[in-house]
Residue frames as qw, qx, qy, qz and C-alpha x, y, z in Angstrom:
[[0.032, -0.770, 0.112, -0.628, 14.78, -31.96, -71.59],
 [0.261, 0.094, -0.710, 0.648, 16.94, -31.83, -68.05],
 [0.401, -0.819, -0.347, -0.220, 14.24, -31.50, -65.48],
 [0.053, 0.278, -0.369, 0.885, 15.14, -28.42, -62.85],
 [0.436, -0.600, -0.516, 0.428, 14.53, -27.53, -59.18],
 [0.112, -0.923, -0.092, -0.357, 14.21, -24.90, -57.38],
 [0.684, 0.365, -0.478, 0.413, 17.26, -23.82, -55.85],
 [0.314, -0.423, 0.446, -0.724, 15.85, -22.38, -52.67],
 [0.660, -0.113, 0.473, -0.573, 12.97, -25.37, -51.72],
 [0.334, -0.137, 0.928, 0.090, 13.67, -28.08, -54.09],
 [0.657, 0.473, 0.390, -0.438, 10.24, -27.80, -55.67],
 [0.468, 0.220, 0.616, 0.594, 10.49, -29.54, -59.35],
 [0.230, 0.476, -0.106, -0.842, 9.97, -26.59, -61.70],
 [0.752, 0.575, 0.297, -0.123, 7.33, -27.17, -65.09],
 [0.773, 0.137, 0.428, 0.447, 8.70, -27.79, -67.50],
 [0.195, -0.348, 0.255, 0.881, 10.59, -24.60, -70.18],
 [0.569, 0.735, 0.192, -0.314, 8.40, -23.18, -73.16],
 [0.590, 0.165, 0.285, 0.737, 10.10, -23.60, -76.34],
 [0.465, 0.714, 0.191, 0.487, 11.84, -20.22, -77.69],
 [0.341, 0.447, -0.314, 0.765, 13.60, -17.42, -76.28],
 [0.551, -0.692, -0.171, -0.434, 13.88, -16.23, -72.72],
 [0.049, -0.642, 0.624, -0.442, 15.81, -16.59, -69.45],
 [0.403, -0.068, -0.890, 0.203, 16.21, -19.86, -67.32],
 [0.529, -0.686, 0.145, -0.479, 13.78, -20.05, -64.57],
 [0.495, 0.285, -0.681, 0.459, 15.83, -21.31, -61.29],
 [0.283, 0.067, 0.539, -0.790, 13.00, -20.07, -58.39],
 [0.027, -0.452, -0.867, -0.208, 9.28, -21.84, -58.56],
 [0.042, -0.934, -0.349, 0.069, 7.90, -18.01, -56.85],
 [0.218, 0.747, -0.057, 0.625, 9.19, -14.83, -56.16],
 [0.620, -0.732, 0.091, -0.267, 9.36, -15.35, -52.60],
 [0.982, 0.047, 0.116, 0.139, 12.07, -17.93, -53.38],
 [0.689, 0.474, 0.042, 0.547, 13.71, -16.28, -55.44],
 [0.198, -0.879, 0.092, -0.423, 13.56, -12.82, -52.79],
 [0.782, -0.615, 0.090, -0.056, 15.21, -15.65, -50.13],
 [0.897, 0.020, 0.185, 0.401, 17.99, -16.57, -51.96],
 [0.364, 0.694, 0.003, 0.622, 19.01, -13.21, -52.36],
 [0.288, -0.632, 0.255, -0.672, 18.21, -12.04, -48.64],
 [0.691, -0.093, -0.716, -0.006, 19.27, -15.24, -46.82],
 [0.304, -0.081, -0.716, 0.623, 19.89, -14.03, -43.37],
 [0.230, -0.186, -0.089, -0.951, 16.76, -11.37, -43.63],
 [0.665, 0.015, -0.130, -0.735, 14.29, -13.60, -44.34],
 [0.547, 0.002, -0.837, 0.009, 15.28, -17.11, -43.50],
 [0.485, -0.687, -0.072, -0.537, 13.60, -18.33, -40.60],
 [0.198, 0.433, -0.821, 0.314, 16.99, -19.46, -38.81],
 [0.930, -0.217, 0.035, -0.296, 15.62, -23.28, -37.84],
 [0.121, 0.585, -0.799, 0.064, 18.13, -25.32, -37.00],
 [0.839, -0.258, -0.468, -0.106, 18.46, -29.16, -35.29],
 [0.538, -0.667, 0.429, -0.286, 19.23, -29.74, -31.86],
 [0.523, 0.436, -0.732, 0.012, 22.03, -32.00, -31.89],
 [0.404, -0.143, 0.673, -0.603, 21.00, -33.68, -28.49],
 [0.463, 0.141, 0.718, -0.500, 17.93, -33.91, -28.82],
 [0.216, 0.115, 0.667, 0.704, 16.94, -33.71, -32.86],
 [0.144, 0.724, 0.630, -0.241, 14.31, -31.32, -32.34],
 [0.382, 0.485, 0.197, 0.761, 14.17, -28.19, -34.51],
 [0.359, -0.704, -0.331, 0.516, 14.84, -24.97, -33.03],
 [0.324, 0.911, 0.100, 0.236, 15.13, -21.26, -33.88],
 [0.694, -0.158, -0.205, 0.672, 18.69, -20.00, -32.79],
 [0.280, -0.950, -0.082, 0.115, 19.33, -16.89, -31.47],
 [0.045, -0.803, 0.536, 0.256, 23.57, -16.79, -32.66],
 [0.586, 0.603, -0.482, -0.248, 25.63, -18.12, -35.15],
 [0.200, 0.445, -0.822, 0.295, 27.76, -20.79, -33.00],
 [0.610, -0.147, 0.674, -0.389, 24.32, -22.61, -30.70],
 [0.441, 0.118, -0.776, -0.434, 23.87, -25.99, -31.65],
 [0.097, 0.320, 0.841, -0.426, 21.41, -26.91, -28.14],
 [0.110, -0.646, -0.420, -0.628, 18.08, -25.83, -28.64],
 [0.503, -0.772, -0.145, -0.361, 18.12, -24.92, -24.83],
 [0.343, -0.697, 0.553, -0.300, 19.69, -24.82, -21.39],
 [0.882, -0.217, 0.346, -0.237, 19.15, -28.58, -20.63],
 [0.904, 0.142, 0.307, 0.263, 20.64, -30.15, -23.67],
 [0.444, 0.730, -0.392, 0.341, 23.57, -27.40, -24.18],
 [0.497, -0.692, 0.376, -0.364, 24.10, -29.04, -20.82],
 [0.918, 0.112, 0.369, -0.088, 24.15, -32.16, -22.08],
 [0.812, 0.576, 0.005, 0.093, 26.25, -30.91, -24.50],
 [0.118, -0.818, 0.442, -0.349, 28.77, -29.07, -22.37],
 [0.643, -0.069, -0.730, 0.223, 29.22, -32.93, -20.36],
 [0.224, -0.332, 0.450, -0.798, 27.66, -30.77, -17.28],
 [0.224, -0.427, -0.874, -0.060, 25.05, -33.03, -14.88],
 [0.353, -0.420, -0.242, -0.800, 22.03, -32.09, -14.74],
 [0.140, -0.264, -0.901, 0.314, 20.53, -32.34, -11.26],
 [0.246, -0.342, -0.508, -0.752, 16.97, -31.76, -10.26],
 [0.042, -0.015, 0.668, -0.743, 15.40, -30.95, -7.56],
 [0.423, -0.363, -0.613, -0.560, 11.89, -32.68, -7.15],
 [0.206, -0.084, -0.776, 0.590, 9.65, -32.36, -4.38],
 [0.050, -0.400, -0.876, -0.264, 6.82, -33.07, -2.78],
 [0.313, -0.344, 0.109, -0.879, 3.88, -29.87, -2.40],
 [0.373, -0.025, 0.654, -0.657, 1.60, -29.75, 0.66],
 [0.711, 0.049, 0.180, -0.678, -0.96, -30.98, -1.71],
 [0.793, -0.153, 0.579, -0.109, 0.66, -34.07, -2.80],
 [0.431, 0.901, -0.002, -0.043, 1.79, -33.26, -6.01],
 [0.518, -0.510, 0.216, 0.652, 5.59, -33.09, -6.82],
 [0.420, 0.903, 0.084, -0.038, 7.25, -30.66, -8.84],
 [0.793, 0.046, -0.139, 0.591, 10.60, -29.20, -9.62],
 [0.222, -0.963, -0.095, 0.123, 12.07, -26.58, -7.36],
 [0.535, 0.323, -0.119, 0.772, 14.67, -24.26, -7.86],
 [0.195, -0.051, -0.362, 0.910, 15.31, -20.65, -5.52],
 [0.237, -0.206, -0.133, -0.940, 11.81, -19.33, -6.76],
 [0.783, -0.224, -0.344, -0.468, 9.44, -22.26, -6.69],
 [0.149, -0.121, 0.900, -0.392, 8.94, -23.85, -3.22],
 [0.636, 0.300, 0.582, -0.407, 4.92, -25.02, -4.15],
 [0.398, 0.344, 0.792, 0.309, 3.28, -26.54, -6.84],
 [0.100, -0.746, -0.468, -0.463, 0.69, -23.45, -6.75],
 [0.252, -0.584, 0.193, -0.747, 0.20, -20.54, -4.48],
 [0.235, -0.132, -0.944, 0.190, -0.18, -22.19, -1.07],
 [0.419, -0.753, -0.492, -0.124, -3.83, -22.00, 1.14],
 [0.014, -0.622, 0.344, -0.704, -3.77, -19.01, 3.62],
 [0.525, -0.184, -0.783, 0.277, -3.65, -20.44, 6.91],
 [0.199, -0.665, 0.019, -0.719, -5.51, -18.32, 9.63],
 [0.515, -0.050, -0.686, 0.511, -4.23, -18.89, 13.14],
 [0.429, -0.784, -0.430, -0.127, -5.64, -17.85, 16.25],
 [0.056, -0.804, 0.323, -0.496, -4.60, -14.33, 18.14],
 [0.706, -0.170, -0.466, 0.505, -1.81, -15.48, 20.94],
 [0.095, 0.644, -0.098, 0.753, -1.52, -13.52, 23.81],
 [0.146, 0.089, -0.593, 0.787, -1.72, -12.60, 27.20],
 [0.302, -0.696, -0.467, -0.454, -5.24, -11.66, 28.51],
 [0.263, -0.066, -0.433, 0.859, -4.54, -8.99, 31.09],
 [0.211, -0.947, -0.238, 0.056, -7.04, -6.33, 33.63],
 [0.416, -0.109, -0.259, 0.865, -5.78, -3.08, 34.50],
 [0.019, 0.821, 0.462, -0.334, -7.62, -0.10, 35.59],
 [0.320, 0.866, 0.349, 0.163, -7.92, 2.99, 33.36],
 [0.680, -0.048, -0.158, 0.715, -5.47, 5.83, 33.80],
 [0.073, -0.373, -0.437, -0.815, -7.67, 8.06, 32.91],
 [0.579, -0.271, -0.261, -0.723, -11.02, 7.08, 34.66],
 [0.235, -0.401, 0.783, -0.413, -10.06, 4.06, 36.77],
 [0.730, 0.179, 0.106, -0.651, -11.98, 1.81, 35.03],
 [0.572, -0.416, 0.688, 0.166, -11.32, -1.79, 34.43],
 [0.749, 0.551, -0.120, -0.348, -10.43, -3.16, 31.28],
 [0.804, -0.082, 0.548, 0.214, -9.43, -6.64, 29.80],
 [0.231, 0.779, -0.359, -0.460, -7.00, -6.67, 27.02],
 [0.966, 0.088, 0.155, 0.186, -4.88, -8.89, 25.14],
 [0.169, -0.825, 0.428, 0.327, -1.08, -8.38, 25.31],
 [0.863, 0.299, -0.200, 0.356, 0.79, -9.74, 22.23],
 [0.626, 0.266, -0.049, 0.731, 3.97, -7.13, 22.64],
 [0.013, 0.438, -0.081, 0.895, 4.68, -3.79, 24.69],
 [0.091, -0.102, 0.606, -0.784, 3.07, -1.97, 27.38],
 [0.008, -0.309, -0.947, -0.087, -0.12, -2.95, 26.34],
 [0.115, -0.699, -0.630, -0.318, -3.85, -1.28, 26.70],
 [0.264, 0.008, -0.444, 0.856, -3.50, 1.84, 28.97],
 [0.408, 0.128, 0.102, -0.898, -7.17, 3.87, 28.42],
 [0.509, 0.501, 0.624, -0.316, -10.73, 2.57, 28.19],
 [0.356, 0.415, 0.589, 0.594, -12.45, 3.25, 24.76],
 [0.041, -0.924, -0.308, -0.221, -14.52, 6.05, 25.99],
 [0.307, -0.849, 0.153, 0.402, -11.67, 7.86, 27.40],
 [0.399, -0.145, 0.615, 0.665, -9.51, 7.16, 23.88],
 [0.221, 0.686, 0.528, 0.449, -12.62, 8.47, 22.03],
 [0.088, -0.958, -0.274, -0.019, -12.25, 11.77, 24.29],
 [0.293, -0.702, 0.248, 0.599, -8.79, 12.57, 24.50],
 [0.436, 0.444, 0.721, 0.305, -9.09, 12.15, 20.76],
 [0.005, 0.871, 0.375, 0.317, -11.61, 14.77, 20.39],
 [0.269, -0.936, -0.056, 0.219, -9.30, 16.95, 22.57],
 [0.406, -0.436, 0.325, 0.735, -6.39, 17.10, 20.50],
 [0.286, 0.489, 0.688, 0.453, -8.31, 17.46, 17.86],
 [0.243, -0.895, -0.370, 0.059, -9.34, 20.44, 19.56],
 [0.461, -0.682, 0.127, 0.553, -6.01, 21.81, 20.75],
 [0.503, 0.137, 0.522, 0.675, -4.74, 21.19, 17.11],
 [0.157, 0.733, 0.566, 0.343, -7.72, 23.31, 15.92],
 [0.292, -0.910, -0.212, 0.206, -6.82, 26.16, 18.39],
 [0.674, -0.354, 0.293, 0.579, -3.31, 26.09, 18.01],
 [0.376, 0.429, 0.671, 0.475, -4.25, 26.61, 14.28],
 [0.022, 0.898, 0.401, 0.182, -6.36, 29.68, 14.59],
 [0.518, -0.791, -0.068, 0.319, -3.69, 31.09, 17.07],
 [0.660, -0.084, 0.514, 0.541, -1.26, 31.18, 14.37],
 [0.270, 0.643, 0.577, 0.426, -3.63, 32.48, 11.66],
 [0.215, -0.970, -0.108, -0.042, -4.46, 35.64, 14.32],
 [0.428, 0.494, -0.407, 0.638, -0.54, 35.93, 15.15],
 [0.403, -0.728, 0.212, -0.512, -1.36, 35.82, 19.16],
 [0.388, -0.418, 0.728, -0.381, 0.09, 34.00, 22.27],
 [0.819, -0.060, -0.341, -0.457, -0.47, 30.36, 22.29],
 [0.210, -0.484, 0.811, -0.252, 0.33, 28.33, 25.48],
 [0.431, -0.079, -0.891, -0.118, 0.40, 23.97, 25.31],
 [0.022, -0.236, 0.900, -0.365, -2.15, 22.54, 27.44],
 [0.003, 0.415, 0.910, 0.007, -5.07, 20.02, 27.92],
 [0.398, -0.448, -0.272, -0.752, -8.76, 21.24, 27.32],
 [0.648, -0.489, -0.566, -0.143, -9.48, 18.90, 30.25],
 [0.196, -0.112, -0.410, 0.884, -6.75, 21.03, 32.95],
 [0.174, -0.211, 0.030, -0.962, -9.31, 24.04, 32.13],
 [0.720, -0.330, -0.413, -0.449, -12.88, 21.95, 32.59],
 [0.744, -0.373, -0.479, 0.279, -11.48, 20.22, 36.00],
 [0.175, -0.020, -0.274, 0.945, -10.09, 23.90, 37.15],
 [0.390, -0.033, 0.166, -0.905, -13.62, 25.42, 36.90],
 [0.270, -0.037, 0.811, -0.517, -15.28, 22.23, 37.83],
 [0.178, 0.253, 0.888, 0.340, -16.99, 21.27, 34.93],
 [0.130, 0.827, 0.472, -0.277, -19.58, 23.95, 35.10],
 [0.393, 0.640, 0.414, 0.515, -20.31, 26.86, 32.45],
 [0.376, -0.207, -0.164, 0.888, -18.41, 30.21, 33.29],
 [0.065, 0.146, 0.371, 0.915, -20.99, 31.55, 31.46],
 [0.593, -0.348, -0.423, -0.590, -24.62, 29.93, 32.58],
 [0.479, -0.472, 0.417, -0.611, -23.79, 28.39, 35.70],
 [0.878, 0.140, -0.144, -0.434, -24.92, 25.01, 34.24],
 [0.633, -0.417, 0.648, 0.074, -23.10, 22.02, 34.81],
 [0.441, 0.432, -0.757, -0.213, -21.23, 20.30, 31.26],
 [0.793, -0.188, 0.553, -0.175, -21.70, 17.16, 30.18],
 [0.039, -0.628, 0.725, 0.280, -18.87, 15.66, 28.83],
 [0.439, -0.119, 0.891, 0.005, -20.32, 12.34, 28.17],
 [0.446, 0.745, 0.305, -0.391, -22.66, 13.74, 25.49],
 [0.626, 0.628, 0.242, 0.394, -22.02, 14.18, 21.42],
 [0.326, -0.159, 0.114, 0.925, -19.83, 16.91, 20.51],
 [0.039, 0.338, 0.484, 0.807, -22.74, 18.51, 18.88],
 [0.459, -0.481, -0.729, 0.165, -24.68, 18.53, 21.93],
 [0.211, -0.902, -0.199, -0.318, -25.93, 21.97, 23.51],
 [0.630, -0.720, 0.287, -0.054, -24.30, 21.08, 27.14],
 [0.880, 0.118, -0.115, 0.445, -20.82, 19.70, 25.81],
 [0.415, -0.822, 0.007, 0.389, -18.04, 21.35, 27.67],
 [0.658, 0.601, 0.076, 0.447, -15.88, 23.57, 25.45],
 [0.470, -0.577, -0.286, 0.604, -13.64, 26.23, 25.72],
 [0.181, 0.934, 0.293, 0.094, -14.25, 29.71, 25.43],
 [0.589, 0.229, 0.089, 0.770, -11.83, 32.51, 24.75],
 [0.179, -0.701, -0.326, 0.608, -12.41, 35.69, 27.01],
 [0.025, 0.726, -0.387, -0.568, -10.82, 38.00, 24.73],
 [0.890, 0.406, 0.202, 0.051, -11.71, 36.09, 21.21],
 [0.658, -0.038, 0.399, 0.637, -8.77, 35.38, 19.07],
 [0.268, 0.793, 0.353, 0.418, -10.25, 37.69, 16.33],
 [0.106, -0.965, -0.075, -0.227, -10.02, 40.71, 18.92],
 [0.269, 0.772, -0.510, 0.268, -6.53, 39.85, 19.97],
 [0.594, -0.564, 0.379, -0.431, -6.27, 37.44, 22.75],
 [0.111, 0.459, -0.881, -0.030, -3.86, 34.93, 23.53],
 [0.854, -0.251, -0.345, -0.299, -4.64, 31.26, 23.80],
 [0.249, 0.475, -0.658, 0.528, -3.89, 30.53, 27.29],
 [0.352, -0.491, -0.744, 0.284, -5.08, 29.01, 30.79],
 [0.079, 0.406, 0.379, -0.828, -5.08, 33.11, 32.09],
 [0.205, 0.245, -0.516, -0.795, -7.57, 33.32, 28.65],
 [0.452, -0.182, -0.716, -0.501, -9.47, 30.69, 28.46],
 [0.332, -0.177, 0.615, -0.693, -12.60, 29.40, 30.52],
 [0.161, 0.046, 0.978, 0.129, -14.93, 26.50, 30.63],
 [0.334, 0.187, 0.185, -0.905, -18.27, 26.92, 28.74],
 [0.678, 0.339, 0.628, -0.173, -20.98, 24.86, 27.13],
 [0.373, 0.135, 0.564, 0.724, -21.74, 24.78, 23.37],
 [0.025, 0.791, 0.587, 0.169, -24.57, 26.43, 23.59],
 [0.320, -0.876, -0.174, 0.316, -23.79, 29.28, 25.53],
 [0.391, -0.453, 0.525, 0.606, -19.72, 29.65, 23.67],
 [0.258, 0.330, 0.635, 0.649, -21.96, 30.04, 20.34],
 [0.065, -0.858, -0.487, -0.150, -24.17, 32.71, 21.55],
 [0.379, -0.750, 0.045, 0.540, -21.61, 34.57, 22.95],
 [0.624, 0.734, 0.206, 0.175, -19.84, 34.67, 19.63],
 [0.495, 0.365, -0.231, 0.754, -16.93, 37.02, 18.87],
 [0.202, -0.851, -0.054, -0.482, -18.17, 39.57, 22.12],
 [0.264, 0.499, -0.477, 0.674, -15.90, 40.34, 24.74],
 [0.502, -0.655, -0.016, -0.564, -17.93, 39.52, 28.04],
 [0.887, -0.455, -0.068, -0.029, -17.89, 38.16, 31.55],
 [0.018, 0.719, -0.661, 0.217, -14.52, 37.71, 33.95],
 [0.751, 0.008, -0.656, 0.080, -12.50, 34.58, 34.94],
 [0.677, -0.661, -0.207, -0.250, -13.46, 33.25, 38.29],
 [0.912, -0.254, 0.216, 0.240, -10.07, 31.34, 38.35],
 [0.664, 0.715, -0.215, -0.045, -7.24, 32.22, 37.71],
 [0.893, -0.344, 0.093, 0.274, -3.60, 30.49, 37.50],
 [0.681, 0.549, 0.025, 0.484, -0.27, 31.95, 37.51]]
């Protein structure tokens, strides 16, 4: 009796029972499923003709398994750029790769100028460090208070809006240096150098509250503590000493 293969994997098939029945020509069913569904299920391996490595292809017409040795096959030279990383190391670089690895941050010391100049504010001296620009112009304690005064204005501005009344631009500190830092209300002298949450911080009070119609303005407003500009509350009292316009 002829011995038979399989016609997909070569495997020797056993050997035929005697009597009736169909040839076998596949050693499984998986065989026999490939040779029917060759492009489905094959697991397109080829050789690299280069390099004789097996490779999966990706189209009908590659015989490289890769860039390097369809270079090789193309008659293209291959050049390579090696070189050496800060840590001593070489590699190969191309547009992306200029290190081996991520390089160490390097942490350099601040360059600069070291300048005085007196406050603008307060006339106080202060040392800076120019890198770029005009440099430092205000102290810290006068940048922590004009701060807190726009922070203010913003907040006024805000309400003035909300009420629909008058609202003229201008510093909380014009009004506190027009009635001399003292309380329009107690008599007391403000002290500006104090929390904001402080009793005696100098604020500013609103003859005519916003609520009852009154514009925010210098002929409107007047300097008053906190204490005194929370006890008054929404009431209408007292006249301005000062006025400008």
């Amino acid at each position: 009796m002829e011995d038979r293969t399989c016609q997909t994997c070569g495997v020797k098939l056993p050997p035929r029972k005697p009597g009736p029945g169909r040839i076998r020509h596949f050693c499984s069913p998986e065989c026999s499923y490939r040779s029917r569904h060759p492009r489905k299920n094959s697991k397109r391996l080829r050789t690299c003709v280069v390099c004789g490595i097996e490779y999966r292809y990706s189209y009908s017409a590659q015989r490289a398994c890769g860039r390097v040795c369809g270079r090789f096959l193309c008659s293209k030279p291959i050049e390579i750029d090696w070189r050496q990383c800060h840590c001593g190391d070489w590699f190969v670089a191309n547009r992306r790769t200029v290190h081996c690895k991520k390089p160490p941050r390097v942490y350099r010391p601040t360059t600069g100028l070291i300048r005085t100049r007196p406050c603008v504010h307060c006339g106080e001296l202060i040392t800076y460090v120019q890198k770029h620009g005009a440099g430092q112009r205000k102290c810290e304690a006068c940048a922590v208070l004009l701060d807190r005064e726009d922070q203010r204005r913003s907040h006024h501005r805000v309400r003035a809006r909300k009420r629909g009344v008058g609202y003229e631009v201008f510093q909380p500190r014009e009004i506190h240096e027009r009635d001399g830092w003292r309380c329009q209300l107690c008599g007391l002298p403000v002290l500006p150098d104090k929390p904001p949450l402080h009793p005696r911080y100098p604020t500013l009070d609103h003859i005519v509250p916003l609520s009852l119609g009154g514009p925010h303005s210098r002929a409107n407003v007047q300097c008053a503590c906190r204490g005194c500009n929370i006890a008054k509350g929404t009431d209408a009292m007292g006249e301005q000493l000062r006025l400008i316009g």
